[in-house]
C-alpha positions in Angstrom: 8.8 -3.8 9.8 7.1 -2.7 6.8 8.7 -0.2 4.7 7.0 1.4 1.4 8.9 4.5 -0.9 7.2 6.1 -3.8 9.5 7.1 -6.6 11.8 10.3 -5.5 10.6 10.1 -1.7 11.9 9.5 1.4 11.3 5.3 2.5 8.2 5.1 5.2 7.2 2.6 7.7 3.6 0.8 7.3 1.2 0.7 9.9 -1.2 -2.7 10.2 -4.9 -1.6 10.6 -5.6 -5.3 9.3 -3.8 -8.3 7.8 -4.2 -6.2 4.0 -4.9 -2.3 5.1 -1.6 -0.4 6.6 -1.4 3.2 7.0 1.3 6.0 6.7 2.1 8.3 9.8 4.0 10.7 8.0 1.4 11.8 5.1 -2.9 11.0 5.0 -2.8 8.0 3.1 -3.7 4.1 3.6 -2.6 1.5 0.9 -4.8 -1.8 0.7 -2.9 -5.2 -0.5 -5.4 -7.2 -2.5 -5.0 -11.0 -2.9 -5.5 -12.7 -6.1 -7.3 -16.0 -6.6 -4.3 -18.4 -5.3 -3.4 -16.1 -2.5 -0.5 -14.1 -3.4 -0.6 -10.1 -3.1 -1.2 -9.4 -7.0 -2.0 -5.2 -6.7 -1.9 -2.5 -4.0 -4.1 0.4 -3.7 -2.9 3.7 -2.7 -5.1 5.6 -0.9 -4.6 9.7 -0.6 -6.7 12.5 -1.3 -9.6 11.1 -2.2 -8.3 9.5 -4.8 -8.1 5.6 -5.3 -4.6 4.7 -7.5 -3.9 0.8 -8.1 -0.9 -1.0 -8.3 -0.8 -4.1 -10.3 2.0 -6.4 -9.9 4.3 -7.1 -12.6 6.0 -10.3 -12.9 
């Protein structure tokens, strides 16, 4: 199981559409795990209303 929590919310599960696309049940909104060159999940997209907001991974 596949959990996500935005800052000052409550924890959600992700839902596979795909291998990188998962989707929330409890609000409209997808998020998108994008692979880097070697493989690794370097940045998330957060889809919601319309709006497009990336993630990059820090290390």
């Amino acid at each position: 199981m596949l959990m996500a929590q935005a800052t000052g919310q409550e924890k959600v599960q992700l839902f596979p559409e795909s291998e990188t696309e998962f989707f929330i049940r409890e609000v409209d909104a997808q998020i998108t795990f994008v692979r880097g060159p070697a493989g690794t999940v370097d940045e998330l997209i957060l889809h919601q209303g319309g709006r497009d907001m990336p993630a990059v991974r820090k290390r």
